[in-house]
N, C-alpha and C positions, 0 to 999 in steps of 0.2 A: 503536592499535586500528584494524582494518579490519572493516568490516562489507560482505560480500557478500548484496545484494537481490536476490531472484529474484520474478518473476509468475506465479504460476501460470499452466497450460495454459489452454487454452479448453475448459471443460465440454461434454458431451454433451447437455447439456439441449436438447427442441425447442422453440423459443417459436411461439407463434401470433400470428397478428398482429393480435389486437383480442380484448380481454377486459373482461368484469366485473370491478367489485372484488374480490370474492370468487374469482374463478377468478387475477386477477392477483397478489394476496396468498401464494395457494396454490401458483404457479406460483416464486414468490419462492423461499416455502420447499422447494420440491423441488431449486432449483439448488443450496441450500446443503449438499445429501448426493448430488448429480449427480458420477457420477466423467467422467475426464475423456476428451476427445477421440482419438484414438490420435496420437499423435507421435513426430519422429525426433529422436533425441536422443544425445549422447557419455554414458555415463555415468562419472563421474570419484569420486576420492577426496576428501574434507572435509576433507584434512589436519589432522586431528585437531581440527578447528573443530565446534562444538555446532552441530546446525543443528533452527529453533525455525521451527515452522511453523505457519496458524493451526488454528481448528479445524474447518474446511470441508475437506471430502473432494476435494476439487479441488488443494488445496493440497499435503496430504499424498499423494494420489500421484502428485503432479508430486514432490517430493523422491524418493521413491522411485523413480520413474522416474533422476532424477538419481545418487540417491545409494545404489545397492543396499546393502543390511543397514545402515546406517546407521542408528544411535539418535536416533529423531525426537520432540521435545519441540513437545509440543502445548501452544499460547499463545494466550489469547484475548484478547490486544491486539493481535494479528496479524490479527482477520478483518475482511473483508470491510465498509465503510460498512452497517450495515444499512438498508433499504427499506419501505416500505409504500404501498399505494394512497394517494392524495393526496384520494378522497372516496371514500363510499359509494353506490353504482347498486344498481339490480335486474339481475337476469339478464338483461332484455332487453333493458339499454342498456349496450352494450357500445362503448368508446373502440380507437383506435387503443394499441397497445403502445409506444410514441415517445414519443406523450402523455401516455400513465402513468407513462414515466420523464424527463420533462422535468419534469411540474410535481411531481414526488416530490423530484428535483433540487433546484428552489427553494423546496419548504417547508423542505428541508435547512438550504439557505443559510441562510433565514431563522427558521433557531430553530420552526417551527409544531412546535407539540407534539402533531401526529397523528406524525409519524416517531420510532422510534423511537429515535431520537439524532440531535442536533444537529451543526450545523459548529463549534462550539464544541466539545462533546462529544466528537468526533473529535478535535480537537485536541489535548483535554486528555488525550483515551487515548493518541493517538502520544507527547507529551511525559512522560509513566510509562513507556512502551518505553523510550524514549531515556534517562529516567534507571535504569530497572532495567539495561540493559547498562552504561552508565556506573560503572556501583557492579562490577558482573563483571569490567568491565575488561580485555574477552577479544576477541580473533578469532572472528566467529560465523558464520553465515549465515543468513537469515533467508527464510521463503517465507514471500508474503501478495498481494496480489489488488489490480487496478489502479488502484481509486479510493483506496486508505486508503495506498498505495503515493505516490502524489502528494500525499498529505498528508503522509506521512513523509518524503518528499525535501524538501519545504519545510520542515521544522521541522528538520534537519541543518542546512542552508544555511543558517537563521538562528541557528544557532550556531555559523557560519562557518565548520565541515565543507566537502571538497570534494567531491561527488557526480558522477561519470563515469559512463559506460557508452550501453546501446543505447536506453533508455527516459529521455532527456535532455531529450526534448519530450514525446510522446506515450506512455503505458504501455500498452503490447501483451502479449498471454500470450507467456512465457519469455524476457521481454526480463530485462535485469541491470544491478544499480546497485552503482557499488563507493562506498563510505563511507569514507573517512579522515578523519582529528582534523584541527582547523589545525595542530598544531604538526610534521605529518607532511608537510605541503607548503609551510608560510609560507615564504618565501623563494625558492620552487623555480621559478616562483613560478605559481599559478593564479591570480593578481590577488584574492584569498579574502580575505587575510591578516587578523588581529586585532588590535585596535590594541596590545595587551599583549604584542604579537611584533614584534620586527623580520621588516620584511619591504618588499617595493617601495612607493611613493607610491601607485599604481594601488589595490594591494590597500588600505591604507590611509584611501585617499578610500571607497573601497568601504565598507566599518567601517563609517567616520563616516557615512555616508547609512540602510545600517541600525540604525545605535543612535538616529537622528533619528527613526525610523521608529512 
């Protein structure tokens, strides 16, 4: 099974650079129906691959852009980490926009139950992706958005999947992550390998430091 990750574009949205709660709240939910930037793009065939994208308008017409007439299935374990102001101000005390999403950031981290979903909570939605494809057992492609995109690379790789492509460090709009099984590369070798596989020493020490983990 291979899974093709995409990022969506960069939204049209205009942010401002210092807001109230209430106006940064607001500002949230407007990105999440903001269509997206104009870009250049190849568009290409899905070879017959489902391609499952979330359900932010960003996402769906970056596929489209990609994928003209292509049947696109809308998935809401695909979107985007959700957000909210990290306190409540009045209109007149308005913070930097950096600072709104730095400490929204760390209430994340940290479970604060002003957010509406946790870093655990994320987690636990990427691992139901991963086992709903798991059970399809299909070639797919998948558009979703750069933060929950970095969650779902790490939760491959700790099932010893090997994850390639442009967004290896840093997730950018319309970078791509290719997904393959261990047993599609053990031995090949990305140093990945399972200890349930033959496969090189390298790969193998690797295992053993994540199942300690």
């Amino acid at each position: 099974m291979k899974i093709l990750i995409i990022c969506s574009a960069g939204t049209s949205m205009k942010w401002e650079k210092r807001y109230h709660s209430a106006g940064f709240d607001k500002a949230l939910q407007q990105e999440r129906t903001c269509g997206i930037e104009k870009i250049q793009c190849k568009q290409g065939g899905t070879g017959g691959r489902p391609v499952y994208v979330s359900t932010h308008k960003s996402a769906q017409q970056t596929a489209e852009k990609l994928f003209s007439g292509a049947e696109l299935r809308k998935e809401a374990l695909l979107d985007e980490i959700p957000m909210r102001s990290y306190k409540d101000t009045a209109k007149g005390e308005e913070l930097p926009l950096w600072r709104w999403r730095f400490m929204a950031k760390q209430q994340w981290r940290r479970g604060n139950e002003r957010q509406p979903e946790s870093r655990q909570q994320s987690i636990d939605r990427a691992e139901k992706l991963i086992a709903l494809l798991e059970e399809q057992g299909q070639d797919c492609i998948l558009v979703s958005h750069p933060n929950f995109i970095k969650i779902l690379r790490k939760r491959f790789r700790r099932r010893g999947c090997l994850v390639t492509g442009s967004g290896n460090i840093v997730i950018a709009p319309m970078d791509r992550l290719l997904v393959t099984r261990p047993e599609m590369h053990c031995g090949g070798c990305g140093h990945n390998c399972l200890l349930s596989n033959p496969g090189c020493p390298v790969g193998q020490d690797a295992a053993r430091r994540r199942k300690k983990k």
